[in-house]
C-alpha positions in Angstrom: 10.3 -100.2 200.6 12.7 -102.7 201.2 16.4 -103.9 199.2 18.9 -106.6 200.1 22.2 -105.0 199.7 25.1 -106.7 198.2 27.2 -103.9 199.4 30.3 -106.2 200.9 30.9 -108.0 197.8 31.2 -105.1 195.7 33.4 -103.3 198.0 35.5 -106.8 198.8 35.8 -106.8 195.0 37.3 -103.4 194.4 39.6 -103.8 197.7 37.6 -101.5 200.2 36.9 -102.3 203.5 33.0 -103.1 204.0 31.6 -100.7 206.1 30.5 -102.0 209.7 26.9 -101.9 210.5 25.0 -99.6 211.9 26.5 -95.9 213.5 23.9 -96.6 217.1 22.7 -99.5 218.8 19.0 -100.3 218.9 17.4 -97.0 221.1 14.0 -96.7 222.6 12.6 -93.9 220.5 9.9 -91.2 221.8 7.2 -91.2 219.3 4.7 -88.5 221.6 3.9 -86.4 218.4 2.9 -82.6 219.0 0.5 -82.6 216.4 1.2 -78.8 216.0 4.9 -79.5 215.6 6.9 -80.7 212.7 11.5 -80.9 213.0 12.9 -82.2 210.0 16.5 -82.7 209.6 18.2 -81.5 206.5 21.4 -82.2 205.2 22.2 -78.4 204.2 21.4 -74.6 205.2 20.2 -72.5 202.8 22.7 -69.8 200.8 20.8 -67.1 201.5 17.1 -65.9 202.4 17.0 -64.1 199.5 15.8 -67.0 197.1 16.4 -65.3 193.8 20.6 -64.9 194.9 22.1 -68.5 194.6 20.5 -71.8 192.8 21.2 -74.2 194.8 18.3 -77.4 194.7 18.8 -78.9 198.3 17.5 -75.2 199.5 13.9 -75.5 197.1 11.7 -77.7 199.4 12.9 -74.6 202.4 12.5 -71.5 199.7 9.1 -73.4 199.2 7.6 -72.8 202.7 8.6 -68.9 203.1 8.1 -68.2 199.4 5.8 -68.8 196.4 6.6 -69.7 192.8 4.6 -68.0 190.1 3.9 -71.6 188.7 4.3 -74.6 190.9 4.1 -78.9 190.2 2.1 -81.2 191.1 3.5 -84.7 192.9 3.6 -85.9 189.5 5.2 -83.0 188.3 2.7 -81.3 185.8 2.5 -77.9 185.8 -0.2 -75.9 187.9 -1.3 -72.4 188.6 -0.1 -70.8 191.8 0.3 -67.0 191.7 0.0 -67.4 187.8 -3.8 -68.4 187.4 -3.5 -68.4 183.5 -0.4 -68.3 180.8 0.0 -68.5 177.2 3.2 -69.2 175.8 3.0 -67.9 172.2 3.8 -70.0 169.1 7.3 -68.1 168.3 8.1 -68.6 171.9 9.0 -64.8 172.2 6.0 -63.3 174.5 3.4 -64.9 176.9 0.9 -63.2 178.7 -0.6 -64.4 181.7 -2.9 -63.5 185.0 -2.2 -63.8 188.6 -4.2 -64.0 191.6 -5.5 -60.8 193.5 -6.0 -62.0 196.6 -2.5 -62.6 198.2 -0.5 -60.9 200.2 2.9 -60.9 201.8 4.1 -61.9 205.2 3.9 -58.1 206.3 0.2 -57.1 205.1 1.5 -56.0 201.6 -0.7 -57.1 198.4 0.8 -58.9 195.7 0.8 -57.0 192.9 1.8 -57.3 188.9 4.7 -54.5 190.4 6.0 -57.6 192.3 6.4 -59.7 189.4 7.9 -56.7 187.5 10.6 -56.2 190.0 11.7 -59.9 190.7 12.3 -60.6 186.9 13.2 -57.5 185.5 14.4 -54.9 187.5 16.6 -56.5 190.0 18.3 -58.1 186.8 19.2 -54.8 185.3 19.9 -53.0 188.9 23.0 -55.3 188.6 22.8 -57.5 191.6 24.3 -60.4 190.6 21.3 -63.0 191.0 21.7 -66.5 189.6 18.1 -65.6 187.7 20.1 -63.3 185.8 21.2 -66.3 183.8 17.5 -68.2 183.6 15.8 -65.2 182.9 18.3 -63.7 180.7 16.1 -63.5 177.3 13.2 -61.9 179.1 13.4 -57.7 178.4 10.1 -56.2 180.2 7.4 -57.2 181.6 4.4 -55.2 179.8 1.8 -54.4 182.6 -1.7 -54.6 181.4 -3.8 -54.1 184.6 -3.3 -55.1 187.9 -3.9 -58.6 187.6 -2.2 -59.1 183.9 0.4 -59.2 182.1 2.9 -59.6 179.2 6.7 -61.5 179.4 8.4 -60.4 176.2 11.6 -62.2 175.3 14.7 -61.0 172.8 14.8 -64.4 171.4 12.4 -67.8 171.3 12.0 -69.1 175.6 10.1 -72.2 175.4 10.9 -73.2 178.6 9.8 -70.0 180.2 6.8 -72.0 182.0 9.4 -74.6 182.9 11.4 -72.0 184.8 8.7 -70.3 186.9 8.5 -73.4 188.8 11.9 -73.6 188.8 15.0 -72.7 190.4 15.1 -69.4 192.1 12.1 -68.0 190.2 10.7 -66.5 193.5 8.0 -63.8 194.1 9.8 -60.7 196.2 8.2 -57.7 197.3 9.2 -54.7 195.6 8.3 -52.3 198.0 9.8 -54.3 201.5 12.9 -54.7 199.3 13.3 -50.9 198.0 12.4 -49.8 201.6 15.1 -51.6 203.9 17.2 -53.3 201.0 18.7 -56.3 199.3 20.7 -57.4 202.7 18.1 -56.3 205.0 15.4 -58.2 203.1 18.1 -61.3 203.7 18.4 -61.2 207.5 14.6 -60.5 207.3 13.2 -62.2 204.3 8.8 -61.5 203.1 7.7 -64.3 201.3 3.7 -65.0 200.4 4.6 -68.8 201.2 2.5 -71.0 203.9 5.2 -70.0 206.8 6.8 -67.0 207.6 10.3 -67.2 209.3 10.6 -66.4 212.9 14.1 -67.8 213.9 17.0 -68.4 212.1 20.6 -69.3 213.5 23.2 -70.2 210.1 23.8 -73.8 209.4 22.3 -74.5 212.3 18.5 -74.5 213.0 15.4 -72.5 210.9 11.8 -72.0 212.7 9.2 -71.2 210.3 5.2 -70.4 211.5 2.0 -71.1 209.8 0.7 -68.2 207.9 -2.7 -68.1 208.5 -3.0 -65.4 205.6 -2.2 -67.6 203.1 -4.4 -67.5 200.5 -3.9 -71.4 199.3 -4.6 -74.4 201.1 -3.7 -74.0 204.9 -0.8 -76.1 206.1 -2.5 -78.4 209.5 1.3 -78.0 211.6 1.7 -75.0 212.8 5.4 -74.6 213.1 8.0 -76.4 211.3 11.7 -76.5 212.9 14.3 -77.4 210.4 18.0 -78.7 212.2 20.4 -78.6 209.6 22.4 -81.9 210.1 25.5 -82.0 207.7 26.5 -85.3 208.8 24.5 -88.1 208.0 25.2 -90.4 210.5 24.3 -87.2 212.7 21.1 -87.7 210.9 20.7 -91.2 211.6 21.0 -90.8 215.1 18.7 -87.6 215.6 15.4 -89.6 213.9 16.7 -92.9 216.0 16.5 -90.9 218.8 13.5 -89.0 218.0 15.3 -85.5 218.1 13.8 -85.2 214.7 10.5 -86.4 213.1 11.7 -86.8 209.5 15.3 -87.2 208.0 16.8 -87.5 204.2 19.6 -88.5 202.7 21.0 -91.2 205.1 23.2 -94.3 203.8 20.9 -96.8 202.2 21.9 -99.7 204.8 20.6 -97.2 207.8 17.5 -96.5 206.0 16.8 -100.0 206.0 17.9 -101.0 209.5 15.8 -97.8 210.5 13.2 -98.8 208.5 12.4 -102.0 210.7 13.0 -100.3 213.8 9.4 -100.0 215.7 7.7 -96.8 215.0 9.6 -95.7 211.8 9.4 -96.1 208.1 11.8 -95.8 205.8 11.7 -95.1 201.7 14.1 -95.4 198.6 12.3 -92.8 196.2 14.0 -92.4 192.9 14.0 -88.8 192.0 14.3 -86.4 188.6 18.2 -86.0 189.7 20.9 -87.9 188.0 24.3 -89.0 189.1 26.9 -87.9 186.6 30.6 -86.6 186.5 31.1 -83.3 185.9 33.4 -83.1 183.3 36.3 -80.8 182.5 37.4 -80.6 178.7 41.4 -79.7 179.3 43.8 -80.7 181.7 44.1 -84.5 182.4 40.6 -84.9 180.4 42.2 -83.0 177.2 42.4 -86.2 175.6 39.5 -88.2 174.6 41.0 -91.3 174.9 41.4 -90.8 178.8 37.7 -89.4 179.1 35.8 -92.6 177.2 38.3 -95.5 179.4 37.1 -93.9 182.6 33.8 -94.2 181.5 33.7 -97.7 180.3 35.5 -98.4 183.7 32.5 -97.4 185.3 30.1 -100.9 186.3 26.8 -98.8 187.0 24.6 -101.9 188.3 27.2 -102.4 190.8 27.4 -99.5 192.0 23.3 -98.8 192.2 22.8 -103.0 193.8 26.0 -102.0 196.4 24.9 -98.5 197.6 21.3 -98.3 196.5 19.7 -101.7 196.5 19.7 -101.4 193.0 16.7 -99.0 193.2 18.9 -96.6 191.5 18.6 -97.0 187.5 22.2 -96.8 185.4 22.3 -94.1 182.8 23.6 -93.8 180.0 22.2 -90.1 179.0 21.8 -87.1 181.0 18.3 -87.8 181.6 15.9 -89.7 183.9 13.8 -92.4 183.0 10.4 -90.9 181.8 11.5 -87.6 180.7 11.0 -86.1 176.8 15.2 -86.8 176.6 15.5 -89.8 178.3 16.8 -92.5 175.8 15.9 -95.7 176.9 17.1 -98.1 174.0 20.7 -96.5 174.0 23.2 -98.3 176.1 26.9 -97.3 177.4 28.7 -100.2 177.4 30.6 -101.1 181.1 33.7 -102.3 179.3 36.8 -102.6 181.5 39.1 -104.3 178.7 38.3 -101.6 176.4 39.6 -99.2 178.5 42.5 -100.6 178.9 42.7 -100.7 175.0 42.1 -97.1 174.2 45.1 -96.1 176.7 47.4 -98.1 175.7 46.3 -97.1 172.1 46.9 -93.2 172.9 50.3 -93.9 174.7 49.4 -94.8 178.3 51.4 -97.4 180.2 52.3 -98.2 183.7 54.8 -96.1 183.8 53.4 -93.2 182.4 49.4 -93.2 183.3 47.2 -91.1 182.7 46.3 -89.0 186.0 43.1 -86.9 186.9 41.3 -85.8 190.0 38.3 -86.4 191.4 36.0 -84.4 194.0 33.3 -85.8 195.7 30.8 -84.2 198.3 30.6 -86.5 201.8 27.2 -87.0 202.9 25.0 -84.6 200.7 22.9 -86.9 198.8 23.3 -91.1 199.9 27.0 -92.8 199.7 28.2 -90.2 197.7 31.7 -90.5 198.9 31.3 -94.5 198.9 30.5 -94.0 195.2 33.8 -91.7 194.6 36.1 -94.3 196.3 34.7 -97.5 194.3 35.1 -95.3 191.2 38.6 -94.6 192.2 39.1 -98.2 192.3 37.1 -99.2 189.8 39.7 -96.7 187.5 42.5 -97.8 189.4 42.2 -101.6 187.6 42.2 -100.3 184.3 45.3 -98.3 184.7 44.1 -94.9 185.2 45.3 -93.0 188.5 42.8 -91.3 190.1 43.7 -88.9 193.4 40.4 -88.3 195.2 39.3 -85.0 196.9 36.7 -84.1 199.4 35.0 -80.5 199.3 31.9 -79.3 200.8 28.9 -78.5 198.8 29.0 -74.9 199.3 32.4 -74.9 198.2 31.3 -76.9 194.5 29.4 -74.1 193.9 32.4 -71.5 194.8 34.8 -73.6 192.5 32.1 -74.3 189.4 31.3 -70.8 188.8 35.6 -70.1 188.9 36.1 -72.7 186.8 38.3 -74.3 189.3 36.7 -77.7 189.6 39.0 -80.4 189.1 38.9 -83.1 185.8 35.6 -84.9 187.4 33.3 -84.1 190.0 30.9 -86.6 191.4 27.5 -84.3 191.6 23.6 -85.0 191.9 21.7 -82.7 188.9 18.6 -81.2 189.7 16.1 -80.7 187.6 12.6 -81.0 189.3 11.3 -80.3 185.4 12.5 -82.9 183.8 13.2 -81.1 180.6 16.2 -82.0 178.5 17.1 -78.4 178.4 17.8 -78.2 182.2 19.2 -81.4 181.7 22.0 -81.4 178.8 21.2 -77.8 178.1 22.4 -76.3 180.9 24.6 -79.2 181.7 27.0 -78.8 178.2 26.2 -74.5 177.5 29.3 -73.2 177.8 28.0 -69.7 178.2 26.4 -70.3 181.5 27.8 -71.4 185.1 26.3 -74.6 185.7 28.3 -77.1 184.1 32.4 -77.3 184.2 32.5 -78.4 180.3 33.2 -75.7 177.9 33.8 -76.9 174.9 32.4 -75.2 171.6 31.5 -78.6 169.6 28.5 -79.2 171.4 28.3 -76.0 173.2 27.4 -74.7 169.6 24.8 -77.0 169.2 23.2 -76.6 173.0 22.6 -72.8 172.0 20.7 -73.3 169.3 18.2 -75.4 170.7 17.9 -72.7 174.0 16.3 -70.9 171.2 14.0 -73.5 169.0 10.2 -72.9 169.5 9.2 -75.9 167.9 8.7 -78.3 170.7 9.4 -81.6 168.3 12.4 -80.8 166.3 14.1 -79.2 170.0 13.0 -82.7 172.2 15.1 -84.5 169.0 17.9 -82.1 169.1 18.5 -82.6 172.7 18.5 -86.4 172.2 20.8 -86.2 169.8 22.9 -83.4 171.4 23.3 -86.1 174.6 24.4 -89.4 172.7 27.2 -86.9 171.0 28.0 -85.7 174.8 28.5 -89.3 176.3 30.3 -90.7 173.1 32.7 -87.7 172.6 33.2 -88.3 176.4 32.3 -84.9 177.4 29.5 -86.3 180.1 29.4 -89.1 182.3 25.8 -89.8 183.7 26.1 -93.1 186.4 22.8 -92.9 188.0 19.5 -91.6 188.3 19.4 -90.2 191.9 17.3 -91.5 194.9 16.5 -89.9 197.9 16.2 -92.3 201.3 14.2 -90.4 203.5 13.3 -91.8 207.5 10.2 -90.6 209.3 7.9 -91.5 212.0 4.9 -93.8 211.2 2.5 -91.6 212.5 3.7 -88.8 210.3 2.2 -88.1 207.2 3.8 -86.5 204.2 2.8 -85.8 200.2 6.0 -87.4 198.3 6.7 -85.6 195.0 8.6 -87.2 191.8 11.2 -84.2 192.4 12.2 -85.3 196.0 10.9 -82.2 197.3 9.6 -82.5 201.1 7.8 -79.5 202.5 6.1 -79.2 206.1 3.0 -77.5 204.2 1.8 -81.1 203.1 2.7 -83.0 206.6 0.2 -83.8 209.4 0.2 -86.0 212.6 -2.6 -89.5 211.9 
């Protein structure tokens, strides 16, 4: 797919300097495939090999090829059977029993048994490791085994996204008895999955080396190993699949994508994704004032920003939500109004000699023009009197400073949620009670909780809606855009694209 970029206007027009073209000159690329041999290179390492530690979405498609979800998605995102053959979510939304598959086993010859599921959703939780599926899995209080191939998940209050979340973030199958035999940090350095691959080499943010398991009781992957280089830099990235050290790349600036994308022997794609671009918002310090939160959002021109950096691929939002998901609200428009800005500061008692000031932080380089975003923001807020200082941090470090509560006024981030349910969206996004989001305000915090606990599918959909206009017009949110992933590969290499941007080596093969 192809986009003419306006990108130098927009950037003439908020005073940047255009960025130059391209990071390498044209470069004779070796396109011999090993048809047994897959690199990919990613933009970030995982936090850990234990996958139920640390949610952190960029790590999912590599969780994915070592471990297996009790519930998986289709490309189009539906919800299938994986080690769950069968579930039952109950009307009240407080039990659900289910059956699992008796024919799997992990990476060291161990069956996968109801035990298993036991362990990773109950037990570790109360041992008191402090897993991030403490938080997702919070209402569930046993898991009633009925034989060895069913069960019950009983919850202290209404779940009804408990399907949602075993295809979700960190809801990984461990093995009970590998873990209680060497331990939590040994299992780490040595992680047993029931996935397609099995680990073999791992050096930190640096390279992972994953082998077919030909054990694996679902569909058997055709490359037999999969080397992941973990590239931080993106124009790192650019030049390892222009040079043909790697076979597949993601997250590159748009404008490389393209360029790459009529370079002989590659292909390039702009794939909107169920992420959104939004500001994470703080409700004290320089955002304690309304005022100062709704001008920087009507400051914001969202179509410029998607044509300049995205080829307009990349739809404007004005909801936490995606296009064609149960919250989306598509005839419900934020207005881009500059002058109106300008109105509500001077109305609260903001001049030019006494603006209001906030801070910014913005990742460089983890999904597309992220930091080009942050600095025509800053400009964009700099016209309408607002001043703005801007702060780089890493990506592990966003995850360090949200859970501290030491993320600055905004934070430029890309939401995941592969399930497109407004609850993972806004829910988790405005609850003050839980670590994901840096708004903690009780007004609509109050409100979020009581639809984590409505059974009735309708009346919670509504609530959510409702619960996100409020968000956007009290200023407590900010969405800019959905997300898009550009992704590079060679020709000849064959992939299965899903609506969640995930990228695994278990669907690729050499044509």
């Amino acid at each position: 797919m192809t986009f003419e970029i306006d990108r130098r206007n927009l950037l003439q027009m908020l005073g940047l300097a255009a960025v130059s073209g391209s990071v390498l000159s044209q470069a004779t690329i070796a396109f011999a495939a090993d048809t047994d041999n897959v690199t990919i290179g990613w933009p970030s390492d995982v936090p850990s090999w234990d996958p139920n530690l640390r949610f952190v979405p960029d790590a999912q498609p590599l969780f994915k090829m070592v471990f297996d979800q009790p519930l998986d998605q289709s490309p189009d995102l539906k919800l299938i059977g994986n080690l769950i053959t069968k579930w039952e979510l109950k009307p009240d939304g407080l039990s659900m029993p289910f059956e699992i598959r008796s024919d799997v086993k992990f990476h060291n010859g161990d069956p996968m048994t109801m035990e298993d599921f036991k362990y990773t959703f109950v037990d570790r939780i109360k041992s008191g490791l402090k897993l991030d599926i403490a938080n997702s899995w919070r209402t569930l209080t046993d898991i009633e085994i009925l034989s060895p191939t069913s069960g019950v998940m009983k919850f202290s209050v209404p779940t009804p996204t408990a399907p949602q979340w075993l295809a979700f973030l960190g809801s990984y199958l461990v093995p009970k008895k590998y873990i209680e035999s060497v331990g939590p940090e040994e299992f780490a350095k040595k992680p047993v999955g029931t996935g397609p691959y099995k680990l073999v080499d791992y050096q930190m943010n640096s390279r992972i080396v994953l082998e077919r398991n030909d054990d694996y009781f679902g569909t058997k992957p055709k490359i037999k190993r999969v080397t992941i280089d973990i590239i931080k830099d993106p124009s790192a990235r650019t030049a390892a699949i222009q040079s043909g050290q790697v076979d597949l790349t993601v997250n590159i600036p748009v404008r490389e994508a393209e360029r790459l994308g009529k370079t002989e022997g590659l292909t390039a794609e702009i794939n909107p994704f169920t992420r959104l671009i939004l500001l994470q918002m703080r409700n004290d310090k320089g955002f304690t004032d309304m005022a100062v939160r709704l001008a920087a959002h009507h400051a914001i021109d969202k179509a410029a920003l998607s044509k300049a950096f995205y080829g307009g691929a990349a739809v404007p939002l004005s909801v936490p939500a995606t296009p064609g998901t149960p919250g989306y609200l598509p005839d419900y428009k934020f207005a881009y109004d500059p002058e109106l800005s300008k109105k509500l500061l001077a109305d609260a008692g903001y001049t030019a000699d006494k603006p209001a000031t906030f801070t910014l932080a913005a990742t460089n380089g983890q999904f597309p023009s992220d930091f080009d975003i942050a600095r025509a923001l800053v400009q964009m807020w700099q016209k309408v009197g607002l001043k703005v200082e801007l702060q780089q941090i890493e990506y592990s470090k966003y995850f360090e400073l949200n859970r501290g509560g030491q993320l600055p006024e905004a934070t430029l981030y890309s939401f995941d949620n592969a399930t497109g349910d407004p609850e993972i969206f806004s829910g988790y996004l405005m609850n003050p009670k839980m670590p994901f989001g840096a708004w903690k305000g009780p007004e609509i915090g109050d409100k979020i909780l009581k639809l984590f606990v409505e059974p009735v599918y309708e009346k919670r959909i509504a609530g959510y809606k409702a619960v996100a206009q409020e968000a956007v017009e009290t200023g407590a949110n900010i969405p800019i855009l959905q997300s898009v992933q550009t992704l590079v590969r060679k020709k000849s290499l064959n992939y299965v694209k899903y609506g969640n941007a995930w990228v695994l080596g278990s669907t690729m093969s050499w044509s």
